[in-house]
C-alpha positions in Angstrom: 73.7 130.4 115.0 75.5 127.4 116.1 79.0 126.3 114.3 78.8 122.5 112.9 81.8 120.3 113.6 83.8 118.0 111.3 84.3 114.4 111.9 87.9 113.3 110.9 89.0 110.7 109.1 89.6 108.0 112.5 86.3 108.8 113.0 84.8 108.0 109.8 86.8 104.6 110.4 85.0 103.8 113.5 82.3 102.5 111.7 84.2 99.5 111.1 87.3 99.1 113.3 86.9 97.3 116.7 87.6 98.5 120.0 90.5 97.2 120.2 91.9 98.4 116.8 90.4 101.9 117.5 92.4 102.1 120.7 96.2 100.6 118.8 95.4 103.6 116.0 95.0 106.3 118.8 97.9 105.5 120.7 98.8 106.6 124.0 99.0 110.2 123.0 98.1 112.9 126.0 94.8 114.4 126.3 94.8 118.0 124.8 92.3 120.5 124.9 88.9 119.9 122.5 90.0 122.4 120.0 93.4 121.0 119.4 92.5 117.6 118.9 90.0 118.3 116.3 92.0 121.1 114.0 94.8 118.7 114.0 93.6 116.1 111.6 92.2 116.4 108.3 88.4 115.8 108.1 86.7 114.1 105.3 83.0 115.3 103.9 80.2 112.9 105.6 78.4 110.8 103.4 75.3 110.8 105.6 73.9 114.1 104.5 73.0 116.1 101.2 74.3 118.3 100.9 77.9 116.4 102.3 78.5 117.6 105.5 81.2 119.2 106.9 82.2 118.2 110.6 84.8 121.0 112.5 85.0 124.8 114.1 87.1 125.5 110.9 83.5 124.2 108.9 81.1 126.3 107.3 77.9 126.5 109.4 75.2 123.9 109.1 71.9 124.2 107.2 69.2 125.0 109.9 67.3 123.1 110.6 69.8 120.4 110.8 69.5 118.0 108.5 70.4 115.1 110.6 68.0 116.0 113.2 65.2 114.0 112.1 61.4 114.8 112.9 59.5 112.0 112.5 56.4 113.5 114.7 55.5 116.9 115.1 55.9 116.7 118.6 59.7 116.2 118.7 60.2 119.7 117.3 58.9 121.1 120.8 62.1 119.1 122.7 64.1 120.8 120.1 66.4 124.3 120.0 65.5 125.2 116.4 69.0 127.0 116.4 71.0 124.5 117.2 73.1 121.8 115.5 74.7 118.6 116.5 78.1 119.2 117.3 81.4 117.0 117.4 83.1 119.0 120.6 86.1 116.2 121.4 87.2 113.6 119.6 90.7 111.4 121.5 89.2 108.6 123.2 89.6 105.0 123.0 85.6 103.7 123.7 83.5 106.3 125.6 81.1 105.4 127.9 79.2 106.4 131.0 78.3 109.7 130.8 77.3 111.6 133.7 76.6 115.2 134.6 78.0 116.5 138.1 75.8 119.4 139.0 77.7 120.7 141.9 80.9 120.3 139.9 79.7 121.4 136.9 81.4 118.9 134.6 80.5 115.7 132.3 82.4 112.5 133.5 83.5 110.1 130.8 84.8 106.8 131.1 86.9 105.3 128.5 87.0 101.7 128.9 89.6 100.5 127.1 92.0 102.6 128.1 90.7 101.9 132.1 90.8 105.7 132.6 87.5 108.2 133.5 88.0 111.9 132.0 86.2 115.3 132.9 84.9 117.4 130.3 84.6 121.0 131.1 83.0 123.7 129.3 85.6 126.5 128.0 83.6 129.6 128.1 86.4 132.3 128.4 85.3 135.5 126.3 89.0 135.6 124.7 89.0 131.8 124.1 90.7 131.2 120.4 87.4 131.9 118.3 89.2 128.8 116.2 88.1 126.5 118.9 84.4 127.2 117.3 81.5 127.4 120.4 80.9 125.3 123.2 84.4 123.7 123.0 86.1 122.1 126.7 89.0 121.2 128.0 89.4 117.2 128.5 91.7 116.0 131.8 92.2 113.2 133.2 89.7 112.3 136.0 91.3 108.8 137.4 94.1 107.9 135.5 93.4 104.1 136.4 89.6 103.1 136.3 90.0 99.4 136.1 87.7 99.6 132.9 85.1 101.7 134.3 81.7 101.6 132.0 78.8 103.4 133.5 78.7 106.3 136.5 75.7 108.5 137.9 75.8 110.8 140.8 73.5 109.5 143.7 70.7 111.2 145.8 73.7 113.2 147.9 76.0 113.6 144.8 78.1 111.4 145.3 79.9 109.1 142.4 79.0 105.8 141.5 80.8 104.0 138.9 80.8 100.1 137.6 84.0 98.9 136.9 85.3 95.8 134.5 88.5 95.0 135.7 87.3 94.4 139.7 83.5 93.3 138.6 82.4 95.3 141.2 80.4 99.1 141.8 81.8 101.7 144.1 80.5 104.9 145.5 83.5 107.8 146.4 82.3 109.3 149.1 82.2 112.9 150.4 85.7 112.7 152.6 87.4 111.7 149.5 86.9 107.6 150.6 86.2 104.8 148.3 83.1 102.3 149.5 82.3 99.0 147.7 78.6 98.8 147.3 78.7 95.5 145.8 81.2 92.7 144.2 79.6 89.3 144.3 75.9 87.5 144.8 75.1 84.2 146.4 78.8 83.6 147.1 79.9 84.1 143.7 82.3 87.6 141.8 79.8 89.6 139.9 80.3 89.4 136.0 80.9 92.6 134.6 78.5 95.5 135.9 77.7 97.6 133.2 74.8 100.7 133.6 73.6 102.4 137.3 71.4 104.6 138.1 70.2 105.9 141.5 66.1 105.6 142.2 64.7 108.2 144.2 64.5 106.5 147.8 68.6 106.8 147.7 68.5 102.8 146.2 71.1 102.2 143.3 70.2 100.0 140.3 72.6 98.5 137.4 72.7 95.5 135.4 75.9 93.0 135.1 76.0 91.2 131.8 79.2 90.3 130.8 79.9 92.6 128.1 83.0 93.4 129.6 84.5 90.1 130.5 87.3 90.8 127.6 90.7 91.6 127.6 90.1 94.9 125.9 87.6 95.9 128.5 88.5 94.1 131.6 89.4 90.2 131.8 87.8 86.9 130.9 86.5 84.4 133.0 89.8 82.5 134.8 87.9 79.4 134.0 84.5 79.4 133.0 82.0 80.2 130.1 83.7 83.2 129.1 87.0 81.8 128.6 85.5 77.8 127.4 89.1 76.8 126.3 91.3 78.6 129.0 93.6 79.8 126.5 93.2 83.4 127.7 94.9 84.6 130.9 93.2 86.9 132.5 95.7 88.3 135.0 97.9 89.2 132.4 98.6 93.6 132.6 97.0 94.1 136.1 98.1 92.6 139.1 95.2 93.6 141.1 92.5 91.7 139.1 95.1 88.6 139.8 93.2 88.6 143.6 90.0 87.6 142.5 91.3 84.6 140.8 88.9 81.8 140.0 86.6 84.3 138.4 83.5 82.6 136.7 80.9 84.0 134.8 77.6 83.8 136.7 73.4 84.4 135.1 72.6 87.9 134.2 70.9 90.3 136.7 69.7 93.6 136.9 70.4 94.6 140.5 69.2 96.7 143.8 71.3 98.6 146.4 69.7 98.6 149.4 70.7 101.8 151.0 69.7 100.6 154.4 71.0 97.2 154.9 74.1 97.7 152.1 73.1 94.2 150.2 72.1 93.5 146.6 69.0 91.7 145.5 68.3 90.4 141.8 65.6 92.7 140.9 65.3 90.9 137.4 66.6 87.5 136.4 67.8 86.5 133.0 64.8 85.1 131.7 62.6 88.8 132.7 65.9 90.6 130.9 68.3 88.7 129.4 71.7 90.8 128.0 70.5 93.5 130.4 72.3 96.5 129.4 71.6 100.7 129.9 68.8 101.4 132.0 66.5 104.2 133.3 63.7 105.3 135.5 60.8 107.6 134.5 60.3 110.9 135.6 57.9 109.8 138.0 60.4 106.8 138.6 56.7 104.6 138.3 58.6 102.5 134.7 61.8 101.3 134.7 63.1 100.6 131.5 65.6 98.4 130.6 67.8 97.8 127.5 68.4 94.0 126.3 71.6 94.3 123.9 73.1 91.2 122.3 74.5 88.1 123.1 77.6 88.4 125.3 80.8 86.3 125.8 80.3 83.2 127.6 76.4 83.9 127.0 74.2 80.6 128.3 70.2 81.0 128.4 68.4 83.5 127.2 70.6 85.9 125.2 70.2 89.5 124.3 67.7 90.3 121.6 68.3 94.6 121.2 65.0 95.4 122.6 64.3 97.7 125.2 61.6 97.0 127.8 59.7 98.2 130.2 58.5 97.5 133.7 55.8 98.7 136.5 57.3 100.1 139.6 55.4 98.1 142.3 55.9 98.7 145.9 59.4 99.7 145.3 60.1 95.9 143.1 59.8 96.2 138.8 56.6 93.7 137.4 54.2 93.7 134.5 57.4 93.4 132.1 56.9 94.1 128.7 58.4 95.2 125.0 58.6 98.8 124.5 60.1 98.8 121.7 62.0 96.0 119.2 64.7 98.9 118.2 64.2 98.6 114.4 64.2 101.1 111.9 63.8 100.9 108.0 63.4 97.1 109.1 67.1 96.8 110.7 68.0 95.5 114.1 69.8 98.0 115.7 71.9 97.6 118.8 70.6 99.6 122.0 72.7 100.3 124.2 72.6 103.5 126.9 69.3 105.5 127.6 68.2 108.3 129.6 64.7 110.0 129.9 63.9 113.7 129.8 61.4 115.9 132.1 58.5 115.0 129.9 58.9 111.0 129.8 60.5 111.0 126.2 63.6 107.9 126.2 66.7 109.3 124.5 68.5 106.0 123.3 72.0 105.6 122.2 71.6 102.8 118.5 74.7 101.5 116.7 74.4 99.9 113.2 74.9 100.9 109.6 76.2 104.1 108.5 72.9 106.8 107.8 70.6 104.9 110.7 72.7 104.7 113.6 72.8 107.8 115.9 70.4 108.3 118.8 66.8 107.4 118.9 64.1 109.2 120.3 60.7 107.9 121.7 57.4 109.1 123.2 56.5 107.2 126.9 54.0 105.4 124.2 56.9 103.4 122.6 56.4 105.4 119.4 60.0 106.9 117.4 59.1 110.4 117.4 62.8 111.8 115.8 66.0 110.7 115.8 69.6 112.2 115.4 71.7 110.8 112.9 75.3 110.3 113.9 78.8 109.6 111.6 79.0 106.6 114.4 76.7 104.4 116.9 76.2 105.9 120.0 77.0 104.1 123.2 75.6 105.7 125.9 74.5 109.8 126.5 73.2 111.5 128.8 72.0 115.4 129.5 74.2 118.3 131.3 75.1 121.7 131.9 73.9 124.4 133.6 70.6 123.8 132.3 70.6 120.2 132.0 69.3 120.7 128.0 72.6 119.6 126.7 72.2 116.2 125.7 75.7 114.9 125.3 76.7 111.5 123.1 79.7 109.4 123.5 81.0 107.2 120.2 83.7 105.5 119.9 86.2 107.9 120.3 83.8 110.9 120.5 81.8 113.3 121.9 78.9 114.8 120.6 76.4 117.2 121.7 73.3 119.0 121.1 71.3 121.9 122.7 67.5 121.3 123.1 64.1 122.5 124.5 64.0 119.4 127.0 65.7 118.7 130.1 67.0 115.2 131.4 65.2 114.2 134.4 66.2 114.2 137.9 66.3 110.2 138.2 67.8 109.0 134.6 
């Protein structure tokens, strides 16, 4: 049976600090290992579940099932591990983000974006690991010690990484010899404004969306002079000299973007106006629907703005069309914020919600649209994504955490 985990009382405060403010209460302290971090910090009782639940490897096991895994059609209990409970297994970032599983390394990568770092998590499965550390506990290192505010990664047809960074507004691939390629940094003459998701299709093309979430001081820098900085108060070359060479920096429309493997140039894939705040995004199984998340409005926003809906598009001759809503993300008749997705084997979107305490978590639906369970979280969820050996660990960043869950679904090849 499967230890619970205990959320501590930072945590518990994530549901109303900021970013920033989450980041000055953490500190600079080093990483340390998973178990550590948690048993170092007093953990208050959730107020989520009834029973109040306990959140720690010190905690007395959870009720099974859990009772915030919640079934809301029978057919979510087949993706599920009856056995197993949602688990808290690190807690000591500043705002996680971009998950992503390396299958030849064998390791989640995490970036934190306010801190402009990327960290590896790595499973601990020593047999005379500290049986204090509770079960499927890691050890957390430092993967790039300066990211410039990476947000989302995936590993490409080949396995190589491809991240989207703030700071540079720009998407890089490291390549096999250890070599760092920019795939794409600007459109129609213009600096990109702050690409945010990727994912890599099938025919070795890479996808993501630049909104300009990230054109902050907290997760990369403001406009120089434009939309996102209206009053030019805010200096955006202030901390980081390197962003200080791509001065002039102006927010541009929203797009959701191709890679073109072949020729190495980007085309806008979908305009503003087909997804407007175009956020986490995902390909089906079959890679035939491409869904994309809309979030809210973002700084600098003009046009159409984000309205937290996720939609969906036919895959046509290689080109999305036929868009439509796939869902309006509302639940007990409350907007919730979307944000990252991914899609398992059977076609099911796994989407990461932030809102009020006891509906935010991670939502599940059917490739019909329909909520078929959800996982109730002490915080939103950013982005997740699955891993490990098996890739049936489904793995949440929020806030300053990490949680996980073992199921009876896998995440597919191209999400």
């Amino acid at each position: 049976m499967r230890r619970s985990t205990r959320v501590s009382s930072d945590l518990k405060a994530d549901r109303s600090l900021s970013r920033r403010t989450a980041l000055a209460s953490l500190g600079a302290a080093a990483l340390t290992p998973a178990w550590a971090a948690r048993a170092a910090l007093p953990a208050p009782p959730s107020v989520v579940s009834t029973p109040a639940r306990q959140w720690g490897p010190m905690a007395p096991p959870s009720a099974i099932p859990d009772p915030d895994i919640i079934v809301l059609d029978p057919s979510f209990k087949d993706l599920l591990f009856p056995n197993a409970n949602l688990e808290l297994v690190w807690r000591g970032g500043g705002w996680l983000e971009g998950p992503a599983w390396s299958t030849e390394g064998r390791f989640l990568l995490l970036s934190d974006t306010v801190r402009s770092q990327q960290y590896r998590y790595i499973f601990d499965d020593a047999p005379n690991a500290d049986p204090a550390r509770g079960p499927d506990t890691g050890i957390v290192s430092i993967f790039r010690k300066e990211s410039f505010n990476a947000n989302g990664n995936t590993f490409d047809t080949e396995g190589r990484l491809v991240t989207c960074e703030h700071g540079l507004r720009r998407v890089i691939r490291w390549e096999h010899d250890g070599s760092c390629r920019v795939l794409a940094d600007s459109y129609q003459g213009r600096h990109l404004n702050s690409p945010n998701d990727v994912v890599a299709s099938p025919d070795g093309a890479i996808w993501f969306t630049d909104p300009a979430y990230g054109d902050t001081t907290a997760e990369g820098h403001p406009d120089a002079d434009g939309p996102a900085n209206p009053r030019k108060a805010l200096r955006p070359f202030i901390g980081n000299e390197v962003t200080s060479e791509h001065g002039g920096l102006q927010r541009q429309a929203d797009h959701t973007f191709r890679w073109d493997p072949r020729s190495g140039t980007i085309e806008a894939v979908l305009s503003q106006d087909q997804a407007p705040g175009p956020n986490g995004l995902c390909f089906s199984p079959d890679a035939k629907t491409l869904y994309v998340i809309s979030s809210g409005k973002a700084p600098g926003q003009q046009g159409p703005a984000g309205d937290r809906k996720i939609r969906a598009f036919d895959m046509s001759s290689g080109r999305p069309a036929n868009g439509r809503i796939f869902t309006d993300f509302t639940l007990d008749g409350q907007s919730l914020i979307p944000d990252g997705m991914r899609a398992d084997v059977f076609g099911n979107l796994w989407c990461g919600a932030s809102g009020p305490l006891g509906l935010c978590g991670v939502f599940i639906y059917n490739p019909a649209g329909r909520m078929i369970g959800r996982l109730r979280l002490p915080v939103g969820c950013s982005n997740l994504t699955f891993g490990g050996e098996k890739r049936d660990t489904l793995f949440a960043c929020c806030g300053t955490s990490l949680f996980s869950l073992t199921t009876s679904t896998q995440g597919a090849g191209f999400s």
